[in-house]
C-alpha positions in Angstrom: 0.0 0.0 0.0 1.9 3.4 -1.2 1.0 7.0 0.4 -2.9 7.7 -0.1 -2.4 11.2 -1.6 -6.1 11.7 -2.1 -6.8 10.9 1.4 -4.4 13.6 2.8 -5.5 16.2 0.8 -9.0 15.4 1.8 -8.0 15.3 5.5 -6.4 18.3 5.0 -9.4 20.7 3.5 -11.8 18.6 5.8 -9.6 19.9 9.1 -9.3 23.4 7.4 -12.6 23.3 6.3 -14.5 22.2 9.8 -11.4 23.9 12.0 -12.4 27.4 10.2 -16.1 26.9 11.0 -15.2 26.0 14.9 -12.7 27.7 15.6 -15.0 31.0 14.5 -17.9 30.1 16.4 -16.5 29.6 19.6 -14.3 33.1 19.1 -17.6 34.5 18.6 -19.3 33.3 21.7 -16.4 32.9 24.4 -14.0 35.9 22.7 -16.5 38.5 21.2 -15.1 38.2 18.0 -16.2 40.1 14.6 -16.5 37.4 12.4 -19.1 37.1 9.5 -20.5 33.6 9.6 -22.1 33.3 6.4 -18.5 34.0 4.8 -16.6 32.1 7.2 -19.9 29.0 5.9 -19.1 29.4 2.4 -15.3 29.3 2.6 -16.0 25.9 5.1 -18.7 24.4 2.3 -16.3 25.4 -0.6 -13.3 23.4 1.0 -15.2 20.5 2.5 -16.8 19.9 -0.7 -13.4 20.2 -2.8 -11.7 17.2 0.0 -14.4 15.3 -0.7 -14.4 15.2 -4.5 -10.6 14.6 -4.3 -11.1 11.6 -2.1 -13.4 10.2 -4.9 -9.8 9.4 -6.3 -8.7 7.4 -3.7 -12.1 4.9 -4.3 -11.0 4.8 -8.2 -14.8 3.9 -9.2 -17.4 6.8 -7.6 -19.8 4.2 -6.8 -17.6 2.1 -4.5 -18.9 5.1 -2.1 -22.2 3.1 -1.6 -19.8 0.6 0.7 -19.3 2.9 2.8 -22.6 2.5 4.1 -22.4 -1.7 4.3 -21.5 -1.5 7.8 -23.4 0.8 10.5 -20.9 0.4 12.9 -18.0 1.3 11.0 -16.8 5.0 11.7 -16.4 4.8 7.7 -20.1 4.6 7.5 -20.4 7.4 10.1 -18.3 9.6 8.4 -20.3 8.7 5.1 -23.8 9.7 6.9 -21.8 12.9 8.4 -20.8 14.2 5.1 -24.1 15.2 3.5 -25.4 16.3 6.7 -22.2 19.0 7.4 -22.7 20.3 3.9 -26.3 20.7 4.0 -25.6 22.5 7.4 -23.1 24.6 6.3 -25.0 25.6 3.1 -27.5 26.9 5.2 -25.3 29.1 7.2 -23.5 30.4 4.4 -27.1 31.4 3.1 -28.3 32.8 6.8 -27.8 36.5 6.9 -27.1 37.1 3.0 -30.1 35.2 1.3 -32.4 34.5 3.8 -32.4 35.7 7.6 -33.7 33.4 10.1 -34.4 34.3 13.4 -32.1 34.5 16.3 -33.0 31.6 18.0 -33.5 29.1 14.3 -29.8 30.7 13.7 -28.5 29.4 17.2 -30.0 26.1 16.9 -28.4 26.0 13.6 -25.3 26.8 14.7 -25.4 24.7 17.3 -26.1 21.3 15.2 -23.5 22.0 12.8 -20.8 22.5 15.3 -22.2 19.1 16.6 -22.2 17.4 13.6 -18.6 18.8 12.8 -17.3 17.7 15.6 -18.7 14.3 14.8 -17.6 14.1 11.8 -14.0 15.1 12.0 -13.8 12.4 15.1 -15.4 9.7 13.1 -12.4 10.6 10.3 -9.7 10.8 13.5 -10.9 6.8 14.0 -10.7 5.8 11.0 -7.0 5.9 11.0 -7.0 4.4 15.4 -6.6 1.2 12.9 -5.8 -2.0 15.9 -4.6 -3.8 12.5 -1.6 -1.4 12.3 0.2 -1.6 15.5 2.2 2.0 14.4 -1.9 3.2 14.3 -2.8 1.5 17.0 -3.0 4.5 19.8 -5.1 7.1 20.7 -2.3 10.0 19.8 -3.6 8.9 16.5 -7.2 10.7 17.1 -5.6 13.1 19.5 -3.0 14.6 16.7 -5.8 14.3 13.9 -8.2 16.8 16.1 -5.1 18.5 17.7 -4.2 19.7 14.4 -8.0 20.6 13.1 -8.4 22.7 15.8 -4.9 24.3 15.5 -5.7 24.9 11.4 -8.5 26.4 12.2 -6.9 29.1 14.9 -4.3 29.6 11.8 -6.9 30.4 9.3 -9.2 32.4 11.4 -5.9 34.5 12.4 -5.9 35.1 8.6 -9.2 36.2 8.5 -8.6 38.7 11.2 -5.7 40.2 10.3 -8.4 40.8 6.8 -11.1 42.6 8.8 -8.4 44.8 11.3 -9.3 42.9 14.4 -6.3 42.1 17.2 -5.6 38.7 16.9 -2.6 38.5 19.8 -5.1 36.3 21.9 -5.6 34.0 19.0 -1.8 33.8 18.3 -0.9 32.9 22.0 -4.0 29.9 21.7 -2.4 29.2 19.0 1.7 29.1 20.0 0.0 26.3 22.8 -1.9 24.5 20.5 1.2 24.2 18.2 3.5 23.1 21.3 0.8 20.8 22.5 0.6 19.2 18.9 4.5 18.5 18.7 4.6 17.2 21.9 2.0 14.6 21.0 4.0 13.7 17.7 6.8 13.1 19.6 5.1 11.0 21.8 4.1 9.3 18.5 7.3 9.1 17.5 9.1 8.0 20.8 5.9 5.3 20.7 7.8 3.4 17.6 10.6 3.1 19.6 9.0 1.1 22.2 7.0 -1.1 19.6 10.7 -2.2 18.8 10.2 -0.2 15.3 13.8 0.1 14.2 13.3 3.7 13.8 16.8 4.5 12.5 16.5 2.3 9.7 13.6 4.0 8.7 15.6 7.3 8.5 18.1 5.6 6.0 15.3 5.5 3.9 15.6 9.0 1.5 12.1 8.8 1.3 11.3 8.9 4.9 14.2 10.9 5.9 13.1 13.5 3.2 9.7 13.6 4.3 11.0 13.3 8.3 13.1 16.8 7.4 10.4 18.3 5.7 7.7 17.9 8.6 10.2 19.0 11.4 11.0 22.1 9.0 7.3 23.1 7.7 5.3 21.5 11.3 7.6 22.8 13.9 10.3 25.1 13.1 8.8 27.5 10.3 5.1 28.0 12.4 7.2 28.9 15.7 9.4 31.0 14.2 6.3 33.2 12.3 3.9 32.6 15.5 6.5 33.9 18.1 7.4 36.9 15.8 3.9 37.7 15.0 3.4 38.3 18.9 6.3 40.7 19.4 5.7 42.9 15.7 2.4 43.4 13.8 1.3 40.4 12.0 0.7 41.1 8.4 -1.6 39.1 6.0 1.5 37.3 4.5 2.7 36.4 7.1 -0.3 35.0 8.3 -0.6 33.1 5.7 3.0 31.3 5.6 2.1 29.9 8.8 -1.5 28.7 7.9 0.3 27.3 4.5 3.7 25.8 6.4 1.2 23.9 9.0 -1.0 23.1 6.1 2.2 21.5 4.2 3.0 19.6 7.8 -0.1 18.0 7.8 0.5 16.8 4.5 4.3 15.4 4.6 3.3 14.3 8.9 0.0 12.1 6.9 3.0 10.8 4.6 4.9 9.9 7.3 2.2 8.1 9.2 1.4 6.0 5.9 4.7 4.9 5.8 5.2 3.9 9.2 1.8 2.3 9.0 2.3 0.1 6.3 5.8 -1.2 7.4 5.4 -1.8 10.8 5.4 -5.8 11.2 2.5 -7.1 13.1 3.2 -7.9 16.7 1.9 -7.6 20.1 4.1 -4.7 21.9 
């Protein structure tokens, strides 16, 4: 089994997508923030939509998406059921305010089910990968790094979206700095975990594939997002640079997803 490039990428806009739309709802609520939901709605439906049509790839004939549905306790089926539901949900949001205007409490109710079914839906993707037939997989930092990382893409794209419409975004940044610390220390703890599964981790790094892709993540995942993060605290964050960092972390999910396919697929199977 080689990398599943259509499944990163669709991982990748999905976390965007859903990070964006949570991220901005709870800075509205719990930190008074300015944000315009109905944009914020389309910009989530726009990229959810565009993962999900690249994942199509990864199931080389459309209508293999139908299995998906064989099995209702599968979190593959979830996420199948999920799917519709979040886009319906956010196409109504996107709509709320600019084509139609529902009333305050319809509009909380609505935002309240599609921050649930979010939620739901990015989890049921996080499990997917929690595979017990991939002993590298088998571990919860699996889920905890997959959410980790939607929730920090979406503090990174919301910062975008503020420095847009003028608003401070210093609070954001300093959630954010944590978030990104918190997130490397669980992919160590990933990493260190392949050690004690008696995964010869140093022969993996002779490999120029995975050493490339190794470098890479520790360059675009951890050094380039600290560097732009801690100096966006001390001098005014611009709009270019808040977009390196949402792009670098964007490029670490990709090359980190890489890395976990390889690790996943060579790990021999044995009971640690």
């Amino acid at each position: 089994m080689s990398i599943q490039y259509s499944l990163i990428i669709f991982t990748l806009f999905q976390r965007l997508s859903l990070g964006t739309y949570l991220i901005s709802i709870t800075g509205i609520y719990l930190l008074n923030l300015s944000l315009e939901l109905s944009a914020i709605s389309a910009f989530s439906l726009i990229t959810l939509v565009f993962g999900l049509l690249v994942s199509m790839f990864h199931l080389g004939h459309p209508e293999r998406f139908l299995f998906s549905f064989s099995n209702y306790r599968s979190h593959l089926t979830h996420e199948a059921f999920l799917a519709p539901i979040v886009i319906v949900l956010l196409f109504i949001n996107s709509l709320n305010k600019t084509l139609i205007s529902l009333a305050p409490f319809w509009s909380v109710l609505l935002q309240t089910l599609t921050t649930i079914a979010a939620l739901m839906f990015l989890y049921s993707t996080a499990k997917i990968y929690h595979l017990k037939s991939r002993p590298a997989w088998d571990t919860p930092l699996v889920t905890l790094i997959f959410l980790a990382s939607s929730v920090l893409i979406g503090i990174l794209s919301v910062n975008a979206w503020l420095v847009v419409i003028g608003q401070n975004v210093e609070l954001l940044l300093n959630i954010g700095i944590i978030g990104l610390l918190m997130l490397i220390l669980l992919q160590i703890f990933f990493l260190k975990r392949l050690d004690k599964l008696k995964h010869i981790l140093l022969e993996q790094m002779g490999s120029s594939s995975y050493r490339r892709i190794f470098i890479s993540w520790v360059i675009f995942g951890t050094v380039i997002p600290v560097m732009l993060i801690t100096f966006s605290l001390f001098i005014k964050i611009t709009l270019i640079s808040a977009l390196l960092v949402l792009v670098s972390f964007s490029v670490s999910i990709v090359y980190w997803m890489s890395l976990s396919f390889i690790v996943g697929v060579t790990m021999p199977f044995f009971k640690p």
